[in-house]
Each structure stands twice: as C-alpha cells, then as structure tokens.
VEXBADREN-821347 format. One record per residue: residue in one letter; y, x, z of N, C-alpha, C, O in turn. Coordinates in pm, whole numbers, padded with zeros to 5 digits, always signed. Example, Ala and Ser with C-alpha at 12.3 -4.5 7.8 and 13.67 -1.06 7.14 Angstrom:
A-00569+01319+00780-00450+01230+00780-00330+01320+00780-00332+01424+00846/S-00225+01285+00708-00106+01367+00714+00003+01290+00787+00114+01341+00804/
! end
This chain:
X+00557+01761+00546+00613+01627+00558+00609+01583+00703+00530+01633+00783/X+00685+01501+00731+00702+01432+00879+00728+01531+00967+00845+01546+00931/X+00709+01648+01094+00691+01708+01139+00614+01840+01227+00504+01852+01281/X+00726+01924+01209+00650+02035+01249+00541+02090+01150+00491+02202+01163/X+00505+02000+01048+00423+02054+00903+00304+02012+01008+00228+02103+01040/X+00288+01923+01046+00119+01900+01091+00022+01885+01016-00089+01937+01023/X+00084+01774+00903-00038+01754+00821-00081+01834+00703-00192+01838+00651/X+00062+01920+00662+00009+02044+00577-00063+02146+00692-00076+02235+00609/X-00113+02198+00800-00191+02247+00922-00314+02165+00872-00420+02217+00835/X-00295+02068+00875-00460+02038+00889-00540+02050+00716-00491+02067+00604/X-00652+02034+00755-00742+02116+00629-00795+02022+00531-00866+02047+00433/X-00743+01892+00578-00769+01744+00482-00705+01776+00395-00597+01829+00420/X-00762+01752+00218-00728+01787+00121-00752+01670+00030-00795+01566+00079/X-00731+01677-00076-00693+01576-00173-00729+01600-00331-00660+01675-00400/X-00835+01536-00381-00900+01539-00559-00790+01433-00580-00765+01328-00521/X-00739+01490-00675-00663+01346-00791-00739+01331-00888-00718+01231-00956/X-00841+01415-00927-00922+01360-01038-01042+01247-00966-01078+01149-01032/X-01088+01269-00847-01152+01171-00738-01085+01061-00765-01120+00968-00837/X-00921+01081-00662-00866+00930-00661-00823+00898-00845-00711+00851-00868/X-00857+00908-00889-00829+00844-01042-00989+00803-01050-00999+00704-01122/X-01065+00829-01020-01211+00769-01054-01220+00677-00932-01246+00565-00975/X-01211+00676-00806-01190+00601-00744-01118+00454-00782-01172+00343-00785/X-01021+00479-00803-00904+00348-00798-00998+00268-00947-01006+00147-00966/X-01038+00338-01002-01101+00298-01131-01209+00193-01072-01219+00079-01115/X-01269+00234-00993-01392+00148-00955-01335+00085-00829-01433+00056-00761/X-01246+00056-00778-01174-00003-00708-01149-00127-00767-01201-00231-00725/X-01053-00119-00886-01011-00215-00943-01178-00288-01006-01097-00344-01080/X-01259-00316-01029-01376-00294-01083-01450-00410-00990-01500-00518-01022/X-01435-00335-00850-01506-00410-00744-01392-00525-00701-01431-00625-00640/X-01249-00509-00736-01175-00667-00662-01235-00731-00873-01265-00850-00883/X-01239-00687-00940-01269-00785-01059-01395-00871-01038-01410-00991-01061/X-01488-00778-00985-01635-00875-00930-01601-00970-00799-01631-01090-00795/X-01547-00911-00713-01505-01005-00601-01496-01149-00648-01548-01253-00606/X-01382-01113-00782-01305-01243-00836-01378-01365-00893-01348-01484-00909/X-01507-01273-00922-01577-01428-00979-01635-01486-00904-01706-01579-00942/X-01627-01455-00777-01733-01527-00680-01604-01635-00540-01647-01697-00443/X-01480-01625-00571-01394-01695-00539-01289-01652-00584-01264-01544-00638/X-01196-01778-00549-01059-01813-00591-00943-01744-00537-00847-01694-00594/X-00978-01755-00403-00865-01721-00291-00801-01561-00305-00825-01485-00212/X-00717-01508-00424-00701-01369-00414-00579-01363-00474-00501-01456-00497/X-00567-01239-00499-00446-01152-00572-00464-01055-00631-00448-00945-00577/X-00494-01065-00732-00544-00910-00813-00437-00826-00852-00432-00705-00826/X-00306-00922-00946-00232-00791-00977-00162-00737-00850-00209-00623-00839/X-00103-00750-00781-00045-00746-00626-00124-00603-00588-00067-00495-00573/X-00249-00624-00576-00342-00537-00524-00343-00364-00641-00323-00247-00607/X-00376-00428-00786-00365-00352-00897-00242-00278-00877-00254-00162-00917/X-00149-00301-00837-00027-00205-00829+00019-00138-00764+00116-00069-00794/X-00063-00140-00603-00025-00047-00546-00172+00034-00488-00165+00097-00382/X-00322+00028-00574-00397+00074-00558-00395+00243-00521-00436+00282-00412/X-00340+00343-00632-00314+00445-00610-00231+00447-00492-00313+00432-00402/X-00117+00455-00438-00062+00445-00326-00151+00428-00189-00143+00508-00096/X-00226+00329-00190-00312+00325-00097-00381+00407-00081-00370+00474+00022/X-00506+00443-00201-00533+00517-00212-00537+00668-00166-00634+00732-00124/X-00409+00709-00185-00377+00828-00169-00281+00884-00022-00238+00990+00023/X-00280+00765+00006-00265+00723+00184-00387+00760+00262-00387+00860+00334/X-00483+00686+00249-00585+00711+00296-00650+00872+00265-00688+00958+00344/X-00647+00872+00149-00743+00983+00142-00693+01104+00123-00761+01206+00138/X-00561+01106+00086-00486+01256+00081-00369+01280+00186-00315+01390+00184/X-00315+01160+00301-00212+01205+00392-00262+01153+00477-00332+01240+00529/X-00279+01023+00552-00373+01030+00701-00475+01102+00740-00573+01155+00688/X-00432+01094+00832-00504+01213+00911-00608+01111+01042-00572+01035+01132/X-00728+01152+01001-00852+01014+01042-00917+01076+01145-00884+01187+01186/X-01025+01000+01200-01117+01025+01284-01093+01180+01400-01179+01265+01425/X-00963+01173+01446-00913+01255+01543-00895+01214+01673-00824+01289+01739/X-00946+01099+01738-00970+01034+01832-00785+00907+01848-00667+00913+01814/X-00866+00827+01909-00759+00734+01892-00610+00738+01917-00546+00654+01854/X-00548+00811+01989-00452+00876+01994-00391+00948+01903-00270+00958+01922/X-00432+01002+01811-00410+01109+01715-00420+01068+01570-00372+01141+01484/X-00502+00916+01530-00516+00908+01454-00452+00813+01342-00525+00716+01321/X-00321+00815+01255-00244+00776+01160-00290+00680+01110-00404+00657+01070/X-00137+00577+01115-00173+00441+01134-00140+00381+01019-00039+00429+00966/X-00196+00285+00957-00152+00212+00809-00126+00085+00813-00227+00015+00825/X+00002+00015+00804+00027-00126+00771+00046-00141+00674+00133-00072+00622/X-00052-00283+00564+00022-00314+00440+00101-00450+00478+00057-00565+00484/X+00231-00399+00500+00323-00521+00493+00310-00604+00378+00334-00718+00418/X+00283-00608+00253+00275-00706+00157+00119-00746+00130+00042-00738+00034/X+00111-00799+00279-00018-00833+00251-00103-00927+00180-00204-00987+00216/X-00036-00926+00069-00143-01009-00050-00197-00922-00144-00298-00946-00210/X-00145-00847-00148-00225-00679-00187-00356-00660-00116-00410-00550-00130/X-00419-00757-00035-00486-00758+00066-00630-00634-00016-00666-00524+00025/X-00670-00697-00116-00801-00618-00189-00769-00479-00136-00811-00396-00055/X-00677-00497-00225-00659-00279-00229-00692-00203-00092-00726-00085-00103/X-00686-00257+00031-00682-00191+00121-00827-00228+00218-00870-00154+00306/X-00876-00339+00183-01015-00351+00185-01123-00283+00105-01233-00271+00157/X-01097-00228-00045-01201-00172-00109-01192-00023-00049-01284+00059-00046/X-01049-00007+00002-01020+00170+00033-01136+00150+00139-01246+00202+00119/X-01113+00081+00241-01180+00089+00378-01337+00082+00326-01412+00170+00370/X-01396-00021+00230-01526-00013+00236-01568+00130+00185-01673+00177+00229/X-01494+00199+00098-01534+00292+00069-01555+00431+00152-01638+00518+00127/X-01462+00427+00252-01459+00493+00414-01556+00448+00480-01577+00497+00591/X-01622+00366+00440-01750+00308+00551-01707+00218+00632-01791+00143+00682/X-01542+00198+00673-01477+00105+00769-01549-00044+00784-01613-00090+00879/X-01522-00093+00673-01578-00232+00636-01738-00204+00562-01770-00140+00462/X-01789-00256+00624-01914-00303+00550-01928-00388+00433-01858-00488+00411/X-02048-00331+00337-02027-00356+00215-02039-00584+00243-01955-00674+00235/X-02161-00582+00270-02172-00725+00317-02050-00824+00366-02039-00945+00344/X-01958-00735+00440-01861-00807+00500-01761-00863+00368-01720-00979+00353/X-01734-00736+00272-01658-00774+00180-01683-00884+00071-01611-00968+00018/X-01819-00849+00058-01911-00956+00006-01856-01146+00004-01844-01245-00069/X-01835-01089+00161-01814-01249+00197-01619-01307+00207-01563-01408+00250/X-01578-01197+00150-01410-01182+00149-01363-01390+00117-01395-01435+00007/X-01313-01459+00190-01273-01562+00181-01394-01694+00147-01379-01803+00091/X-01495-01640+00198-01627-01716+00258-01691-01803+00336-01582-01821+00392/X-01752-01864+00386-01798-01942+00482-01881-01848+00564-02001-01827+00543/X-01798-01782+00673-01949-01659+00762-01870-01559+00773-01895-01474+00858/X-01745-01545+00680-01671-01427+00621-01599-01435+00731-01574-01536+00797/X-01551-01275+00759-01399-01247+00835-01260-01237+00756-01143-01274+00761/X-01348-01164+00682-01216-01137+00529-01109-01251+00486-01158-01343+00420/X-00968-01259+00514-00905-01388+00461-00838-01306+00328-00864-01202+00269/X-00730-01418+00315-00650-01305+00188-00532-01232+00259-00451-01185+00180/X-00511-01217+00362-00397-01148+00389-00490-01090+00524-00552-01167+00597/X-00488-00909+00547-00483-00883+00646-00514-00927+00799-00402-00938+00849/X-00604-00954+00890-00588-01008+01055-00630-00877+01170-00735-00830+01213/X-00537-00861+01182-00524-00796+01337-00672-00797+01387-00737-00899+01411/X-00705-00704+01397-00830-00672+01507-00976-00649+01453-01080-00623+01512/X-00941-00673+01293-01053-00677+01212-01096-00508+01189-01003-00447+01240/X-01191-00414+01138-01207-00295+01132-01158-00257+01000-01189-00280+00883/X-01032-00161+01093-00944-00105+00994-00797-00150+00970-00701-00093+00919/X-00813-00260+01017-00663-00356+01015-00565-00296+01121-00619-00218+01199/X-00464-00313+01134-00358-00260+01267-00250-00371+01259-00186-00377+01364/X-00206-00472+01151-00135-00540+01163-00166-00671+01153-00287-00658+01139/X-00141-00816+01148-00147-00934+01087-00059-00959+00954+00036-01037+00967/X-00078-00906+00840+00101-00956+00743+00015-01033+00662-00106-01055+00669/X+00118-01077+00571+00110-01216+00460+00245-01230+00467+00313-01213+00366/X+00317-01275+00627+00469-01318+00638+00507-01237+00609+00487-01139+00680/X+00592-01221+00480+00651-01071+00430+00731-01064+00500+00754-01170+00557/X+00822-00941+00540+00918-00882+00604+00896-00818+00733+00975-00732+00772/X+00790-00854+00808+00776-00824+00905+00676-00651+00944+00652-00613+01058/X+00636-00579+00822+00575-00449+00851+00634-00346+00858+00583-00236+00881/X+00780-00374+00834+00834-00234+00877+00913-00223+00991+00948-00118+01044/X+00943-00347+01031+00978-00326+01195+00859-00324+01291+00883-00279+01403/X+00729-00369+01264+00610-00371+01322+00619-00185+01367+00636-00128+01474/X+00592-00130+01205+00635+00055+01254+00676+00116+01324+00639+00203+01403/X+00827+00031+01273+00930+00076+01356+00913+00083+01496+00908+00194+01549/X+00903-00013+01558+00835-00017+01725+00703+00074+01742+00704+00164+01827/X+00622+00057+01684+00527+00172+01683+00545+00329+01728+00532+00411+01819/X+00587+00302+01585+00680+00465+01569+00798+00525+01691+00845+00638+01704/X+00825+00391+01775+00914+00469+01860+00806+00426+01996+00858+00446+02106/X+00769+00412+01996+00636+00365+02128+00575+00477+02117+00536+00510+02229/X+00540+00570+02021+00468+00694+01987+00546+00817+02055+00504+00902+02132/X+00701+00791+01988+00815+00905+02019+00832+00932+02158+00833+01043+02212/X+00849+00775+02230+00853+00778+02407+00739+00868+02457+00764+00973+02515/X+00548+00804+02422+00499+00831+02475+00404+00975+02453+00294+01009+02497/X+00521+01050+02346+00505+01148+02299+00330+01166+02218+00236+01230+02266/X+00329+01115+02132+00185+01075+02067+00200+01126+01928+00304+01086+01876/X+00128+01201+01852+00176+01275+01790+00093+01196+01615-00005+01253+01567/X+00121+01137+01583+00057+01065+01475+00190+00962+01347+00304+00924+01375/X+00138+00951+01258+00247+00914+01164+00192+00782+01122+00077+00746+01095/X+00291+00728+01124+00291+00552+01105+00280+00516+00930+00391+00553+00893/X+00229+00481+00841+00267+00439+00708+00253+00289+00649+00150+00221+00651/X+00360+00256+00603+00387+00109+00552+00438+00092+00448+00539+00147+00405/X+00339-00023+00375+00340-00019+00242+00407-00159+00204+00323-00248+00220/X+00524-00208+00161+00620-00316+00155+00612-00341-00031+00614-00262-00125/X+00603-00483-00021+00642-00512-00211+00786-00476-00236+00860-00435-00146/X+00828-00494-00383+00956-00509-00393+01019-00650-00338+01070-00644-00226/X+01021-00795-00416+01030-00863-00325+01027-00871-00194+01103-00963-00163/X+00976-00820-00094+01021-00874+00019+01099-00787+00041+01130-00806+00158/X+01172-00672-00008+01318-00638+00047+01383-00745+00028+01502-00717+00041/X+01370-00857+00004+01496-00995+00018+01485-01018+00155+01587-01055+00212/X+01359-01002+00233+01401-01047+00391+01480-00937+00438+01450-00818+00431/X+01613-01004+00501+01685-00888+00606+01610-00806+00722+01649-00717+00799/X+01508-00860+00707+01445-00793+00886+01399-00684+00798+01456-00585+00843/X+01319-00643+00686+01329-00546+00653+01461-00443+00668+01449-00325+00704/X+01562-00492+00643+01680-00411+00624+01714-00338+00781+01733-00222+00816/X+01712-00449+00843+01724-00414+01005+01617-00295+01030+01633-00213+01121/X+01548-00293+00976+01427-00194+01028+01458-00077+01018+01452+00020+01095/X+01505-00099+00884+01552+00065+00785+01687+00090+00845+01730+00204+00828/X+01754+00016+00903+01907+00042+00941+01879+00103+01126+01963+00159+01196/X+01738+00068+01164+01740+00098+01313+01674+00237+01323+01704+00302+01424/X+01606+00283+01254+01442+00396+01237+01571+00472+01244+01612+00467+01360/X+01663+00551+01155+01700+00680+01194+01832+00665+01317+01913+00748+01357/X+01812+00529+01351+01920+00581+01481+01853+00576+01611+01929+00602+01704/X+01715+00547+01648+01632+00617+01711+01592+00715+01686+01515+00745+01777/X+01596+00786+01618+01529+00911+01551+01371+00955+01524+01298+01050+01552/X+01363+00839+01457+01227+00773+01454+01235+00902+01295+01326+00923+01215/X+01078+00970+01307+01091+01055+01185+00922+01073+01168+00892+01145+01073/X+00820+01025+01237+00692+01046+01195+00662+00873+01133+00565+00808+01173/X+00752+00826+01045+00710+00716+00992+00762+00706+00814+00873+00736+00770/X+00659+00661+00748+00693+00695+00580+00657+00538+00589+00571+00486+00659/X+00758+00469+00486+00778+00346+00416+00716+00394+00256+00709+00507+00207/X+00683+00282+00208+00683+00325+00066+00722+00173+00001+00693+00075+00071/X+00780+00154-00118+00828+00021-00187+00734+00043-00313+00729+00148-00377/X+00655-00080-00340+00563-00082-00473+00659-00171-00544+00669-00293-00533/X+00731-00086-00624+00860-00129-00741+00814-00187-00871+00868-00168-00980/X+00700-00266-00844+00644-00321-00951+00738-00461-01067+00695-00533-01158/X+00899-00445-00993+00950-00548-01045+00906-00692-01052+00952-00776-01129/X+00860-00701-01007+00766-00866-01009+00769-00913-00904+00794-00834-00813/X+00751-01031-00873+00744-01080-00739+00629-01254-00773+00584-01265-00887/X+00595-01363-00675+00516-01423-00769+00531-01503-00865+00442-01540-00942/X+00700-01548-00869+00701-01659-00973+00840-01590-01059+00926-01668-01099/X+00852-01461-01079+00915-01400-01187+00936-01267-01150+00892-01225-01043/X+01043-01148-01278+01087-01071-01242+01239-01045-01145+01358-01069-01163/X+01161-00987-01042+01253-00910-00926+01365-00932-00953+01448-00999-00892/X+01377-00860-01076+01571-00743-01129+01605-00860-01169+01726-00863-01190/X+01558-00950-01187+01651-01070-01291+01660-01192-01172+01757-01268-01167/X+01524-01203-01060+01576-01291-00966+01670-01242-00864+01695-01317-00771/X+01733-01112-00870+01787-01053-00767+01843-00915-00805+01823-00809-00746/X+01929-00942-00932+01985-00819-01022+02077-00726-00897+02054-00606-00884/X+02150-00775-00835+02230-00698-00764+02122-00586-00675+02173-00490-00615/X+01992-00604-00673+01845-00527-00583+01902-00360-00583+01932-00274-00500/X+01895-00374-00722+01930-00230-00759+02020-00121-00799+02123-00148-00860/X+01990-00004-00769+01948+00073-00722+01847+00078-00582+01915+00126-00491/X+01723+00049-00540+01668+00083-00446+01670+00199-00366+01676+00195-00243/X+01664+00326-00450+01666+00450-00396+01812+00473-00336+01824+00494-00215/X+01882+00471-00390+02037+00476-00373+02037+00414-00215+02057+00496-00125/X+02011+00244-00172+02037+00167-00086+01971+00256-00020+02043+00343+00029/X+01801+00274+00009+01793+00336+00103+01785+00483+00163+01734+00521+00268/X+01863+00567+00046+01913+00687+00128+02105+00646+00218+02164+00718+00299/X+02147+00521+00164+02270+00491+00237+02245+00441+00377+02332+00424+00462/X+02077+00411+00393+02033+00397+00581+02028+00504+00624+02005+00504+00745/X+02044+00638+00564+01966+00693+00614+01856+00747+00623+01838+00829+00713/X+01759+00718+00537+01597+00771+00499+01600+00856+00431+01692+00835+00353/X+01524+01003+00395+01509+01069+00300+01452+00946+00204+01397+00843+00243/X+01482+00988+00061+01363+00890-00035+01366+00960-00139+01459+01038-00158/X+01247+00944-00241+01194+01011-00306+01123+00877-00415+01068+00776-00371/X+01141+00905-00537+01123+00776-00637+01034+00854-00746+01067+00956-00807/X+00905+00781-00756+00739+00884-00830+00696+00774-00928+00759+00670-00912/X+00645+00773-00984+00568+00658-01067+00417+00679-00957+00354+00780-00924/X+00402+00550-00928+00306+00445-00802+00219+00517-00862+00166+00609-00799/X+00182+00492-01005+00028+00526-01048-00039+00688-01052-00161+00708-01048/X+00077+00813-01062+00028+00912-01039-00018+01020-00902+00033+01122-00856/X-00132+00945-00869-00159+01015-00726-00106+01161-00683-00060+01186-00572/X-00117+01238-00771-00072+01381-00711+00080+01368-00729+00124+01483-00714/X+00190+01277-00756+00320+01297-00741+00353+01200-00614+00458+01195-00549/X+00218+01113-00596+00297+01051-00443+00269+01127-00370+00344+01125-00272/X+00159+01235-00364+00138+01336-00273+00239+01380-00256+00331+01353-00178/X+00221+01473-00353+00358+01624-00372+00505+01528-00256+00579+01556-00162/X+00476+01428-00331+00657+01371-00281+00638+01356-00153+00676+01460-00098/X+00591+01267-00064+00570+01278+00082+00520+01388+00177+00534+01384+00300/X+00456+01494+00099+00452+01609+00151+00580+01692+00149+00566+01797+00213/X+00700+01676+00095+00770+01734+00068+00878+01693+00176+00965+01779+00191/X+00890+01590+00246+00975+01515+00347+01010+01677+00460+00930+01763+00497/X+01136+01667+00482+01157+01748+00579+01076+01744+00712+01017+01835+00770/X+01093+01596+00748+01010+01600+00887+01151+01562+00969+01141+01525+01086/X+01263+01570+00915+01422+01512+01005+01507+01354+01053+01579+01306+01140/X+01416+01311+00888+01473+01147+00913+01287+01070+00924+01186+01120+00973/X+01305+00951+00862+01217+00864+00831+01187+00875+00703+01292+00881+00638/X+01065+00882+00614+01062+00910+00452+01054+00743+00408+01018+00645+00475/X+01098+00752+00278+01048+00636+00217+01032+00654+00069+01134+00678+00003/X+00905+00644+00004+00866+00656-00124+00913+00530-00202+00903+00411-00169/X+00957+00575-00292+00970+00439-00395+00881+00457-00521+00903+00523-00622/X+00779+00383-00489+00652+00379-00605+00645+00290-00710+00586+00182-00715/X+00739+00369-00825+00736+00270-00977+00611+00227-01035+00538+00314-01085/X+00579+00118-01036+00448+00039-01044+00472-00031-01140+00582-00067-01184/X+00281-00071-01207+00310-00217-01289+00230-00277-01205+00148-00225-01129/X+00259-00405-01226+00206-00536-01184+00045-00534-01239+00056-00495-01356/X-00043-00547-01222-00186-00607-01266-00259-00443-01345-00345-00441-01433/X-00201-00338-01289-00219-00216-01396-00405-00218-01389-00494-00271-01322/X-00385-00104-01526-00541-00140-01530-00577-00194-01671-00622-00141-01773/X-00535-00337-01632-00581-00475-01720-00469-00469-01833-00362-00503-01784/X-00464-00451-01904-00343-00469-02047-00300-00623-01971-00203-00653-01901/X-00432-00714-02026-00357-00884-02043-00284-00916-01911-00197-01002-01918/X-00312-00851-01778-00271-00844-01637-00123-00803-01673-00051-00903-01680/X-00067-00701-01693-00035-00612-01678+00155-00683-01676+00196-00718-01786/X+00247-00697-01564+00351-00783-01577+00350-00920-01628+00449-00969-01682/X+00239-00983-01610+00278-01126-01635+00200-01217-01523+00083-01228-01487/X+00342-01284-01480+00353-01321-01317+00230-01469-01316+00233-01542-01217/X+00133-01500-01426+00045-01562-01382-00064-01496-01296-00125-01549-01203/X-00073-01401-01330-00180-01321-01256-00154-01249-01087-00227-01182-01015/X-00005-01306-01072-00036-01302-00921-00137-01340-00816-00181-01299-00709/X-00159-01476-00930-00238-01563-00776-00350-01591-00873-00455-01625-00818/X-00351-01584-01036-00548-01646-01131-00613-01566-01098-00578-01454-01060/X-00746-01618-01110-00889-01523-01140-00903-01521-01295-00854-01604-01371/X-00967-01428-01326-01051-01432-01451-01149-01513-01482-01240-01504-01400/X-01171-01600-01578-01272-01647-01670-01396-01568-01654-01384-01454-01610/X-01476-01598-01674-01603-01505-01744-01571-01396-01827-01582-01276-01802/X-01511-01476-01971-01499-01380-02029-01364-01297-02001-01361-01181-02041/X-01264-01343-01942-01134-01213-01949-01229-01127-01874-01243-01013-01918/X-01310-01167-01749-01376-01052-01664-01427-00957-01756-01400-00840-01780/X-01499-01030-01795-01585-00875-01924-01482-00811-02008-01477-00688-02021/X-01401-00891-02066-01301-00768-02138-01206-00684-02019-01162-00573-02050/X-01176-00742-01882-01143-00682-01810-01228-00542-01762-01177-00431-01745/X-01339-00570-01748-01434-00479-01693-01473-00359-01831-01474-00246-01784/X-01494-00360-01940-01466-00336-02066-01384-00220-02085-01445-00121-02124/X-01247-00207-02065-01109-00185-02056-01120-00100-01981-01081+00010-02020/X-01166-00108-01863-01172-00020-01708-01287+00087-01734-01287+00200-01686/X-01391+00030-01820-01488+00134-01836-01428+00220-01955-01460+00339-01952/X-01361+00187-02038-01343+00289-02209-01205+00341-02101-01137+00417-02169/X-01156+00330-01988-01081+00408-01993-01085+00523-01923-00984+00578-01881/X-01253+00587-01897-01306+00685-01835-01326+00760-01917-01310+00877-01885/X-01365+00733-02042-01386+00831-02155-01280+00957-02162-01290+01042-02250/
! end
C-alpha cells in the first residue's frame, strides 16, 4: 500500500483476534469514562473504533524517529474517545490524564487539541482534516519525507465542500502517501445521512470520479480494513470507505441518533457493560 511497499518491508504486524479484544475493552473504558461526565460521544466513537484501531496498530508505522513516523488526523473529531483510549493503550496518554477527560485539571476536551500527546491536529470543525493532510502530505512530497498521512472523516461531514476540494486537489499534486477513510455509519447527529442528503450516494463511486483508488469493507472487520489498504497500489491517494454502525457494541446504542451526544444511566451502563462482556464468550 502507499509506496514502494514500505510498510509491507517493515516487520510491524497485526493480531485481529488482539484488535477484536482490544476494541472490546475500549468500548468498556469510554462506557466508564461516561459515568463520571457528560461532555462526550459514545456512538460517534463506537463506530469507528476498529478503524482506529487498526490504524494504529496494524498500518502506522511508530516510534521511527520524528521524521519517519506516520501521522493520524481524526477529522470527525467527536469520535474524540476512540482515539484517546487507542493512545492510552500505546502508553501515549497517561492513564490519569484520561481519567480527567473533560475535568477541572484535565487537558482532555471533547474534540481533539493540537499539541496534546498524540494529537497532530485541532478538529471538532468538521471539514477541515483532509485538507489539513492534504498540505501535509504535499509538505512531505517537497521535502521528500518518507511517511504516510491517515485521516479519518464521518459521513456527514462530506456535506462540507472543503472536504471535496481536498479530494479534488490530492491526486493533481500527486499526493499518494495519504489514505482517507469515511466511517459510513449513515448517521449524522440529528438523523439519518441517506435520508438528510439522499443524493450522498454512491460514496465509493464519487470518490473514485476524484480520482482516489477506493476500496468499500465493513468498518467493524479489522483484518478487511487491513487487507484493503494494504492492497492500494501506492499510484493515487487511497480512500477506505468503512461501513459502520452508529453506537456498535451496544444493541440499545446501536443507530439511534439519541446516543450521539447521551450518557448512560446507571443502569443502561450495566446492561451496557453486560453485553460487552457475554460478547467474549
């Protein structure tokens, strides 16, 4: 994938039976988060857990000195959890820090900040992470820097055009060490996507007409977002389209657009937590 086969060269490898026990206790730790404040997004996060996931731990390529080392923006940054529990689990973030996620003492907000450990972008303002890349990605190409950019966008915010601009500019620079991925969870926060914005689709279709290789997996099976982004020629820009549910995990979560922005009760927590454990058996 991306070029020259670098990252199939290197010897970083990938458990999908790991990241399936992982994401398990992922989702687990933003459910405990939840009872100790308000300020979150669980299903948002729930849907593109694997994706992240499997970003981190089966295609970046880490701790190769700063120059070298593959960069992650979550443009839909209210997904914010998912990419904080990845990092605590990397050691990035400290367990304490997360602790205090939207706190008095805390660094942690709900969206992403620039400069924090592990962060590379500021988002929340949707639209703006894949041209963030995009410049990246060609700031890399100039200064001949050999590392791959990855950005993780909701469905909804393909309604901002600056997304579109992004995807319409990447292969006419010949921008090609950068993978997009879309968490096609159909949802957005105050309904479904396809019905607020039926003309959306085809996604895959639109963006192989920029130009992008793309490749369309179901979000939740880690070894097919692998396989698929490993599979990128390395000629254009990739972009995964990751069929997702909304709040996965949780049945009562699971597509229903209250749970963009609630916490759990006491008790949904325990039948939430419940659910997550019988489904290790």
């Amino acid at each position: 994938m991306l070029n020259a086969g670098a990252m199939k060269e290197s010897k970083h490898t990938f458990d999908v039976v790991a990241a399936k026990n992982r994401c398990r206790k992922f989702r687990k730790r933003i459910l405990d988060i939840s009872q100790t404040v308000t300020a979150l997004h669980i299903a948002p996060a729930f849907s593109c857990l694997e994706v992240v996931d499997t970003i981190y731990f089966g295609l970046m390529r880490r701790n190769l000195g700063k120059d070298s080392d593959d960069t992650f923006i979550l443009s839909k940054g209210h997904g914010s959890l998912a990419q904080y529990v990845v990092l605590e689990e990397l050691g990035v973030l400290k367990t304490e820090e997360l602790d205090k996620y939207c706190k008095p003492g805390g660094h942690l907000a709900t969206h992403p900040d620039y400069g924090l450990p592990g962060i590379e972008a500021s988002t929340g303002s949707l639209g703006h992470g894949l041209g963030l890349a995009v410049g990246m990605a060609l700031a890399d190409k100039v200064q001949k820097k050999d590392r791959a950019i990855y950005v993780v966008m909701s469905d909804g915010e393909l309604q901002e055009g600056s997304i579109w601009e992004a995807m319409m500019l990447a292969p006419t620079l010949g921008i090609t060490r950068l993978v997009g991925v879309v968490d096609l969870n159909d949802f957005q926060s105050l309904g479904q996507t396809s019905k607020i914005h039926p003309n959306f689709y085809p996604v895959l279709d639109k963006v192989r007409a920029f130009g992008w290789e793309a490749i369309e997996v179901d979000g939740h099976d880690a070894s097919a977002i692998y396989k698929a982004v490993m599979s990128g020629s390395g000629r254009k820009p990739f972009m995964l389209i990751a069929r997702t549910t909304k709040g996965k995990g949780v049945t009562y979560m699971e597509n229903v657009p209250i749970w963009h922005y609630r916490s759990p009760s006491p008790i949904e927590y325990q039948q939430a937590i419940k659910e997550l454990e019988s489904s290790a058996a």
